[in-house]
Each structure stands twice: as structure tokens, then as C-alpha cells.
N, C-alpha and C positions, 0 to 999 in steps of 0.2 A: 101864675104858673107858666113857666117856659115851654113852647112847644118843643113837640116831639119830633125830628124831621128822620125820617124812612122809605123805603120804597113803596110803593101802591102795591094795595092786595084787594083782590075780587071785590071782599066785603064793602071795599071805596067807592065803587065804581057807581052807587046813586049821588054821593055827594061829591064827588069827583068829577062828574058831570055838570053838573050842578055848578059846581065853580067852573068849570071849562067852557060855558054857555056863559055865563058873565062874562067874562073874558072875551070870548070870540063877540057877543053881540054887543052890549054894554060897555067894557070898556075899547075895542076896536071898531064897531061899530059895522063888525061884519054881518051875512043872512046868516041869519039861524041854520043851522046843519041839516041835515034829517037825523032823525032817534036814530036808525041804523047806521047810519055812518058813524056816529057819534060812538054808539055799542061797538061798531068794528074797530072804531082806532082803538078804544081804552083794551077790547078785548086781545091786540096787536102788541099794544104794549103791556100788557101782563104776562104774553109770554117772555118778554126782555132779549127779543131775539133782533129784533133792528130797531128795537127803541127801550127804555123804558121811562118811567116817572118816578119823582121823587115827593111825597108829602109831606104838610107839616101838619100837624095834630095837636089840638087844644083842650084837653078836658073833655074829649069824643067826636070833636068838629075838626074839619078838616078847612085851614087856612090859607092855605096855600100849594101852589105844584109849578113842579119842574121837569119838563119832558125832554131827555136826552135821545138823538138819534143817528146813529152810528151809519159811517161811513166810511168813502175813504177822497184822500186830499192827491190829487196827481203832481204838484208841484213839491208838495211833502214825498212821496210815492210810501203813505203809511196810512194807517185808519187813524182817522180822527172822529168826534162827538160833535155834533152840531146842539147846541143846547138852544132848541125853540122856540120854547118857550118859556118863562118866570114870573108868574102872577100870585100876586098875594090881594087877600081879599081887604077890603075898603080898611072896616075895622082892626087890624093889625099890621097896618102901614106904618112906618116907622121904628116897629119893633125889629127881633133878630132873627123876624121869620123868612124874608129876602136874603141874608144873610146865608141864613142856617143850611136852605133850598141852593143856593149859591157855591157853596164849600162841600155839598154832598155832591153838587155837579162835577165841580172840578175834583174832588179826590176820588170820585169812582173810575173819573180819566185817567188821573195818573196811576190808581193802582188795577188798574185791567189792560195797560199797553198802547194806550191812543197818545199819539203822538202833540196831539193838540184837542182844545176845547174850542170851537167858533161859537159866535154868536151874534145877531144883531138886533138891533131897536130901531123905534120911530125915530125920525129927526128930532120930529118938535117931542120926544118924551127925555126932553132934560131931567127931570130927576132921575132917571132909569140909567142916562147916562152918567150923571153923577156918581149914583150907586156902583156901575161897573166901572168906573173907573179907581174908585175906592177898593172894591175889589182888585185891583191892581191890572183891569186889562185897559187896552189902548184900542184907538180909534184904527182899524186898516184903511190901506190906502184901494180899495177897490168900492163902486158901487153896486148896488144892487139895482137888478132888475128883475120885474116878470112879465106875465104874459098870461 
């Protein structure tokens, strides 16, 4: 069965977590969050007010997500989507669940007015890179930094 890819609703928000805790500590290998931080982002983006998520659904499980988060670009001088994150769970890799989570990202940009989609990835995550590029974006010319 083909996943389902849709917007996050409340009822997600245990298994939604759930993958967003893999993701952050397992495959980034960041600290663990705290529970409330973790309740405030998802509860932030339910409201779809500077962000929302995108899921993909298998038969009641949730396989994957995609967190879009609105902004704006000064060099564009328009709102653009910063797309943050795209994680799909171990077991549905290579399926058209990255895919699916992918093309809901970008057509909710273009049909709500943002001017652009950004996004980026690890260096060393070559297949990620692959994949977006398949998806048809290109490498920019700027670095990232933080702090």
C-alpha cells in the first residue's frame, strides 16, 4: 500500500514525536530535547502559522515528515519556505515516501505565494543529496553557519 502524504493533525502528535526524536538523536545524533519543547514545536506547528508539517501515513503509522517554515528572503525581498526538515523512517527508505513528503513541500510553496523553497543537508549525507537533486534542486553558492 502506497503512503498517504498530508498535513499533521493533533491526533499525530504521539507518533510524530516519536519520529522527530529519531531523527534529532539517532539519526543526527543531536541531545534529546526536553518533552516540552518537543510539545511546543509540534503544538506551533499545528497551528500552520510560521510553520507547518507534512506526513506520510502507512496503514496507521506514520513514516515520514516534513516541516516547512515560513519566512522571508531579503535578497528575493518575498516570503519564501525554508523546508527543515525531511526524514523518513529506516524501514521505508527508498520508497516514494521522500518523494511524496518532497512534492507536498514544494507545491504548497507554489500554490500559497512563496517565492522560493530553501533547503539544506549534511555534507557527508550523499544520498540526501542525491535525492534533491533528483528532485530537481541545485547546490547554492553560499555556506552555512551557526552558533
Amino acid at each position: 500500500m502506497e503512503a498517504i502524504i498530508r498535513m499533521s493533525k493533533k491526533a499525530d502528535a504521539p507518533q510524530l514525536k516519536a519520529l522527530m526524536l529519531e531523527y534529532i538523536v539517532d539519526f543526527y545524533k543531536s541531545p534529546k530535547p526536553a518533552d516540552q519543547k518537543l510539545d511546543d514545536l509540534v503544538a506551533v506547528l499545528l497551528e500552520r502559522e510560521k510553520g507547518l508539517q507534512f506526513v506520510a501515513e502507512q496503514d496507521g503509522v506514520l513514516k515520514g515528515f516534513a516541516t516547512l517554515y515560513f519566512t522571508y528572503s531579503t535578497t528575493r525581498a518575498d516570503k519564501i519556505t525554508v523546508m527543515n526538515d525531511l526524514y523518513v523512517a529506516e524501514d521505508s527508505r527508498g520508497t516514494n515516501v521522500a518523494t511524496g513528503l518532497f512534492q507536498a513541500c514544494k507545491k504548497y510553496t507554489g500554490e500559497n505565494g512563496y517565492a522560493a523553497m530553501l533547503w539544506e543537508t549534511a555534507q557527508d549525507n550523499h544520498r540526501a543529496q542525491r535525492f534533491y537533486e533528483k528532485m530537481g534542486g541545485h547546490k547554492g553558492d553560499f555556506l552555512t553557519y551557526s552558533i
